[in-house]
matplotlib code that plots the C-alpha trace (Angstrom):
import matplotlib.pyplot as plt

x = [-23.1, -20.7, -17.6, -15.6, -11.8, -10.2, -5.9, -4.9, -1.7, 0.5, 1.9, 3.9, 2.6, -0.2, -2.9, -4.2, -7.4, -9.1, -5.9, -6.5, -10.0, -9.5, -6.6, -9.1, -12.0, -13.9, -16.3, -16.2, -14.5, -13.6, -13.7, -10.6, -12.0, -13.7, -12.4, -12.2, -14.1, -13.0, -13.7, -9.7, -9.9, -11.9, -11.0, -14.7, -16.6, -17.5, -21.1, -23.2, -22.9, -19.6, -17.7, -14.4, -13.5, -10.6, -10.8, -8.2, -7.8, -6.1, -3.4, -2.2, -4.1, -4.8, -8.0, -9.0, -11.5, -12.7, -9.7, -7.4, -3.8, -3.9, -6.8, -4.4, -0.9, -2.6, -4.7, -1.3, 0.0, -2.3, -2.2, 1.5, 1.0, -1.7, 0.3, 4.3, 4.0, 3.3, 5.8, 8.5, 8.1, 8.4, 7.0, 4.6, 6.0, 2.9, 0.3, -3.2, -5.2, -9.0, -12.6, -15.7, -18.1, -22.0, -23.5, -27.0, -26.9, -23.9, -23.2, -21.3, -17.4, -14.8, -11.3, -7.7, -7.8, -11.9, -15.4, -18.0, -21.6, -25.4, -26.1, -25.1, -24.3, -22.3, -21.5, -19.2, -17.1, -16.6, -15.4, -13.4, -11.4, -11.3, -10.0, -7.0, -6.4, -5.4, -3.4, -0.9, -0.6, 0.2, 2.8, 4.4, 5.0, 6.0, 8.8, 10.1, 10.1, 12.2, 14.5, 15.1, 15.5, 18.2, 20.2, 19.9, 21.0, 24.0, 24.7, 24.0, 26.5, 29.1, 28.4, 29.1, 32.6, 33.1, 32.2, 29.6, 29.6, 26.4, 26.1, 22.9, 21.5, 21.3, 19.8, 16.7, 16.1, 15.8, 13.9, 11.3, 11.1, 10.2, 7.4, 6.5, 5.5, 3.4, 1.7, 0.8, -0.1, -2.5, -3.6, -3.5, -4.3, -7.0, -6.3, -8.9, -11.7, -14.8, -15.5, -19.4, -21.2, -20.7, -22.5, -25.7, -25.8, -25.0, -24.3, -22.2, -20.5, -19.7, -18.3, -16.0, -14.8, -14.2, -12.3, -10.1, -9.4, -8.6, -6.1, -5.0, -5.1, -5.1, -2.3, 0.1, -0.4, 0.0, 3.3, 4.5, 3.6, 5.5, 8.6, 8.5, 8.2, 11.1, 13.2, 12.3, 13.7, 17.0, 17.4, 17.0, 19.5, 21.8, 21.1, 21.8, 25.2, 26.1, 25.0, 27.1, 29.9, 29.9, 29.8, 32.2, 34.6, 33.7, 34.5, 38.1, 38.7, 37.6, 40.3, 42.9, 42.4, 42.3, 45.5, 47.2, 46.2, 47.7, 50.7, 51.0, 50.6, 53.4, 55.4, 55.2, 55.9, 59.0, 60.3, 58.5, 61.5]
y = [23.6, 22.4, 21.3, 19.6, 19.6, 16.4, 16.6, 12.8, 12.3, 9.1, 8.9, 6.6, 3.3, 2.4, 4.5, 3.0, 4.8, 3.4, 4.8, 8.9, 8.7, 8.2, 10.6, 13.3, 12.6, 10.9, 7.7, 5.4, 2.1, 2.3, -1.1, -2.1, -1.2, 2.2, 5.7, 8.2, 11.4, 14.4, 18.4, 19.2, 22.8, 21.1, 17.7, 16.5, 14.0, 16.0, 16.6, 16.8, 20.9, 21.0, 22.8, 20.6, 17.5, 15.1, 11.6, 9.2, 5.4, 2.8, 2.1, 5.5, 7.5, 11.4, 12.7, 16.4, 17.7, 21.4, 22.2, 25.3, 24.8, 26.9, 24.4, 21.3, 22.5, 23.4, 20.6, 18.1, 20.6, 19.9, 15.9, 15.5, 16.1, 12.2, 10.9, 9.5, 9.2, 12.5, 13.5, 11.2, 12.9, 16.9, 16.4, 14.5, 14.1, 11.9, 13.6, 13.1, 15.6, 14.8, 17.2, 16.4, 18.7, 18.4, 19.1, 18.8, 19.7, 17.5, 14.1, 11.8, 12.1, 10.2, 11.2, 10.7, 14.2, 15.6, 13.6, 15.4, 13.9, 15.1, 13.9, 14.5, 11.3, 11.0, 7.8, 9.3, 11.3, 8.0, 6.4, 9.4, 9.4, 5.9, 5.7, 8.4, 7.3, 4.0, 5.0, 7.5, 4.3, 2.6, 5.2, 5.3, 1.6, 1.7, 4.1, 1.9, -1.7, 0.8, 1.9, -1.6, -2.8, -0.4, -1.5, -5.4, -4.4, -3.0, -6.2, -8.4, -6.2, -7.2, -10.9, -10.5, -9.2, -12.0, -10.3, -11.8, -10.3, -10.6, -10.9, -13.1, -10.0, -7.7, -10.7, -11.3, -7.5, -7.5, -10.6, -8.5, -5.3, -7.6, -9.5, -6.2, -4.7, -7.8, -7.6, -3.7, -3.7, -7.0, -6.8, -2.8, -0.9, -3.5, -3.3, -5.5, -5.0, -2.4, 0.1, -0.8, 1.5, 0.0, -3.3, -2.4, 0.1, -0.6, 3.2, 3.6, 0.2, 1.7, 4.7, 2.9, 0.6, 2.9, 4.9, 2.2, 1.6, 5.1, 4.7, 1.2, 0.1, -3.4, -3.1, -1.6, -4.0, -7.1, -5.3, -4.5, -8.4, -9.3, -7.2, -8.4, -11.8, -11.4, -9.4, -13.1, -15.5, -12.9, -12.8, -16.6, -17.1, -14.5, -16.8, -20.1, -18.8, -17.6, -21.0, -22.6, -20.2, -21.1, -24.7, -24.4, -22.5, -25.0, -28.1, -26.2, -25.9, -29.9, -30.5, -28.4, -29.6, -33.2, -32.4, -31.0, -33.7, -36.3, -34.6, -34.0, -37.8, -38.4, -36.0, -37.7, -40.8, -40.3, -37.3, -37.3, -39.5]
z = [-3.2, -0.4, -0.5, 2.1, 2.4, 3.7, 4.9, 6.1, 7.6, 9.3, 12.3, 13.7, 15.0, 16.5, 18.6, 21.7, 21.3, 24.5, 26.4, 24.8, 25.5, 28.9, 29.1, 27.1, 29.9, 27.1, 29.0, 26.5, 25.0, 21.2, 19.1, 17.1, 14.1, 15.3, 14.6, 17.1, 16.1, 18.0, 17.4, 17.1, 19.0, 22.3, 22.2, 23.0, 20.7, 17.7, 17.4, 14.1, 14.2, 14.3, 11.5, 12.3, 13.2, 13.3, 12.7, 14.7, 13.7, 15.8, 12.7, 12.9, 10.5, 11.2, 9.2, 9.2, 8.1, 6.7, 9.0, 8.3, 8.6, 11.6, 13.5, 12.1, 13.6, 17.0, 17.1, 16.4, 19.2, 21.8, 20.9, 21.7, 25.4, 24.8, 22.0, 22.3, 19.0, 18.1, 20.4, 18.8, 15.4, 15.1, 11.4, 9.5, 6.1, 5.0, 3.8, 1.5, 0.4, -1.0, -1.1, -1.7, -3.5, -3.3, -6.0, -6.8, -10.4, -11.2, -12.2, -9.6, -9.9, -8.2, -9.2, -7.4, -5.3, -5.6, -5.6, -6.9, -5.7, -6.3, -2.1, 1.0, 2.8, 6.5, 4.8, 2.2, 4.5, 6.4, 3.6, 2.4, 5.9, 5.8, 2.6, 2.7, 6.4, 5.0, 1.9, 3.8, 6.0, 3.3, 1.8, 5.3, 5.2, 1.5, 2.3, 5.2, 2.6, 0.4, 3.1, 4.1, 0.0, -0.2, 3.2, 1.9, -1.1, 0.0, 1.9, -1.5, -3.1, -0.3, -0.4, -3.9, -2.7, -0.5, 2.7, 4.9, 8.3, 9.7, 13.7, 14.5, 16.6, 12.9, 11.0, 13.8, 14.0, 10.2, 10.7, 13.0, 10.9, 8.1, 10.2, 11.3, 7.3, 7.4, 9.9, 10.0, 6.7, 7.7, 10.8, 11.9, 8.1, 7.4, 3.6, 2.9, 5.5, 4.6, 6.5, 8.5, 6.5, 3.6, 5.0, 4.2, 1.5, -2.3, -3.5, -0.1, -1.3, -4.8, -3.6, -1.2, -3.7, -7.0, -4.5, -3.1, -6.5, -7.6, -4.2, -5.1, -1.7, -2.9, -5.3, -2.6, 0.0, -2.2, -3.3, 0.1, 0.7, -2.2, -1.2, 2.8, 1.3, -0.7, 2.1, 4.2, 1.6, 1.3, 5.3, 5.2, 2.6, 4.9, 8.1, 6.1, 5.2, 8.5, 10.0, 7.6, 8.1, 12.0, 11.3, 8.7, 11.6, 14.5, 12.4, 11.3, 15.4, 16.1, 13.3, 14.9, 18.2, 17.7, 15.3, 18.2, 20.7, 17.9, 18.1, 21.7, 22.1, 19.6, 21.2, 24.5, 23.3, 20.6, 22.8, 26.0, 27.7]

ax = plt.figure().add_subplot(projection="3d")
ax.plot(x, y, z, "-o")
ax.set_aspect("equal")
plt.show()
């Protein structure tokens, strides 16, 4: 029986993948959608004998695995001096845990934190990393929608008081952080793409989707689409109102100003001698 012990963690943006290699001496070009497989104590390409390896994915998704805590926080360690990202965040507070036992004498099991399956397969450890890399992603993104929820519901609460004071500069950057849930969550998690090795093989298929589901990877990014959607048609009711505002303002100082040019000209001509 084996068992292999998979630790997944976020970090911060995206990874320019093509940019470490060359910075680790590694002669290569890495596709978009193509993890970077690395032993995490030399920093070479991990090789099939290999007891540890470290999976790195353009969307910023950190997979270990059969790594001790020990191999994890020098191996983050040694990646700060490659990664800003890494050297921008002192912790990683998202985290997934997930193992896989072999077993030949048991039947296949796929649960929220263990899989337990009769056969070896690379394949499965692909999709594991794939899997967990994408949902702490996810969780990463889901915490920042939430952050943002709060902060425009404060401002709700202080239209509701009459107060609008929203500078054009604060509505466009929530404009972009918005956009920017989108189009991580889109274009750089690949929610909805498979990973290759899934392509050709039905049982590999299976796996990936029963655990996708057991994730909810779906789910989550159709919510965070729903919330950024909703965040969009609240900062375009904000900018609306501060349009109108402005207008509302400009037309009051056309008024005053031909006001006070109507009574300059009587002035001149009852009183102006």
């Amino acid at each position: 029986m084996m068992r292999y012990q998979f630790t997944a963690f976020a970090i911060g943006g995206d990874l320019d993948l093509n940019r470490l290699a060359t910075r680790l001496g590694i002669d290569r070009k890495y596709r978009w959608e193509e993890p970077m497989r690395l032993n995490p104590v030399t920093f070479t390409p991990s090789a099939a004998g290999d007891g540890v390896w470290v999976y790195l994915y353009y969307f910023g998704g950190m997979v270990f695995l059969n790594c001790s805590d020990d191999i994890v926080a020098r191996c983050i360690e040694g990646l700060k001096q490659h990664l800003e990202q890494l050297k921008e965040q002192p912790q990683l507070p998202f985290r997934e845990d997930y193992q896989l036992e072999i077993n030949p004498a048991a039947e296949p099991s796929i649960t929220n934190d263990s899989a337990s399956m009769p056969e070896f397969k690379q394949e499965l450890l692909e999709i594991i990393c794939f899997v967990i890399a994408k949902s702490v992603a996810l969780e990463r993104i889901e915490e920042h929608v939430d952050a943002v929820f709060d902060e425009v519901g404060v401002m709700i609460n202080r239209l509701g008081q009459g107060v609008l004071e929203l500078p054009d500069k604060r509505l466009a950057k929530l404009a972009s952080v918005i956009l920017g849930f989108k189009y991580t969550s889109i274009a750089h998690i690949m929610v909805l793409d498979k990973p290759e090795s899934t392509w050709d093989d039905a049982e590999a298929d299976r796996f990936y989707l029963t655990i996708s589901n057991l994730f909810e990877l779906r789910p989550r990014y159709q919510e965070i689409k729903h919330k950024a959607e909703t965040l969009m048609d609240v900062t375009d009711v904000f900018s609306n109102l501060s349009h109108a505002r402005r207008s509302a303002r400009l037309e009051w100082i056309i008024i005053i100003l031909i006001a006070f040019e109507i009574i300059m000209a009587l002035w001149q001509k009852f009183w102006g001698g």
